[in-house]
C-alpha positions in Angstrom: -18.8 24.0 7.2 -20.2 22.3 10.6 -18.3 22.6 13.4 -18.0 19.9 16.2 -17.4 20.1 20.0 -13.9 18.1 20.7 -16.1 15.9 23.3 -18.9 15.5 20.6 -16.4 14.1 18.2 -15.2 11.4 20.4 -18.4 10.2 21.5 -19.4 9.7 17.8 -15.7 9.6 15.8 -17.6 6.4 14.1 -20.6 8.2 12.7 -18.3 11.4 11.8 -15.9 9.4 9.9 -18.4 7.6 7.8 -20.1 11.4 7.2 -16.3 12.4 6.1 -15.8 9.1 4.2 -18.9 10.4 2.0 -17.5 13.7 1.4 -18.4 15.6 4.4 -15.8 17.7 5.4 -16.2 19.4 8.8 -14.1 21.2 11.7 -13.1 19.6 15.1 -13.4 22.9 18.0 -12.0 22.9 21.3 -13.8 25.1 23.5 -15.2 26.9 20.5 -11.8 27.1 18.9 -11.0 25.6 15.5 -8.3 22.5 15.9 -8.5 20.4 12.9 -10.0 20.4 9.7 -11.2 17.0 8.8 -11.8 15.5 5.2 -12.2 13.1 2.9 -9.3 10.9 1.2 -8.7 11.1 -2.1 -9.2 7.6 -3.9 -5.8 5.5 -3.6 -5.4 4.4 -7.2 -4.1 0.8 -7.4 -2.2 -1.3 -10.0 -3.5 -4.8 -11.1 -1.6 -8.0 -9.3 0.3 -8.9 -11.9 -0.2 -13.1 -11.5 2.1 -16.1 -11.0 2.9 -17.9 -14.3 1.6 -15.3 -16.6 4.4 -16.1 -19.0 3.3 -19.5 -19.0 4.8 -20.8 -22.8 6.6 -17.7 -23.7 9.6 -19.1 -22.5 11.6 -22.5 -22.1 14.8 -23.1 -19.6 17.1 -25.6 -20.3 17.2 -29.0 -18.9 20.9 -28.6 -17.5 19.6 -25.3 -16.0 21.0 -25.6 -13.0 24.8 -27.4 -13.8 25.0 -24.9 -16.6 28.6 -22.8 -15.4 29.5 -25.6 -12.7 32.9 -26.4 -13.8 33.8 -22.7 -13.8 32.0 -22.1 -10.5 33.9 -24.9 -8.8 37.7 -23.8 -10.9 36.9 -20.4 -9.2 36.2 -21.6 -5.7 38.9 -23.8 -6.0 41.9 -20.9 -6.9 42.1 -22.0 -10.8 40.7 -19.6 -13.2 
């Protein structure tokens, strides 16, 4: 595994990333010391967006959808159960 000079590294962290990105792995040295190990991700697996509407015609909602409960709504705000 190649071993990089800490000052190397910074003057070309864009060129060594893309290297790792590929699969490169390769060691970071300070003063000829091993610091860090670097290497590549592993993929990020990702779920498909699920869409807006996609149950477009499965379902229906009633035309009173939204006064559907009122009068118990209102008996319960108003202290009558």
């Amino acid at each position: 595994m190649e071993k990089v000079n800490i000052h190397d590294a910074k003057t070309h962290l864009s060129r060594l990333v893309d290297r790792a990105a590929k699969g490169e792995a390769f060691i970071i040295a300070k003063a000829g010391k091993a610091m860090v190990k670097v290497v590549p991700l592993e993929p990020i697996e990702t779920k498909p967006l699920q869409r807006t509407g996609f149950m477009v015609g499965q379902m229906t909602v009633p035309d009173d959808f939204d006064e559907m409960g009122r009068a118990e709504i209102e008996a319960m705000f108003n202290g009558r159960s």
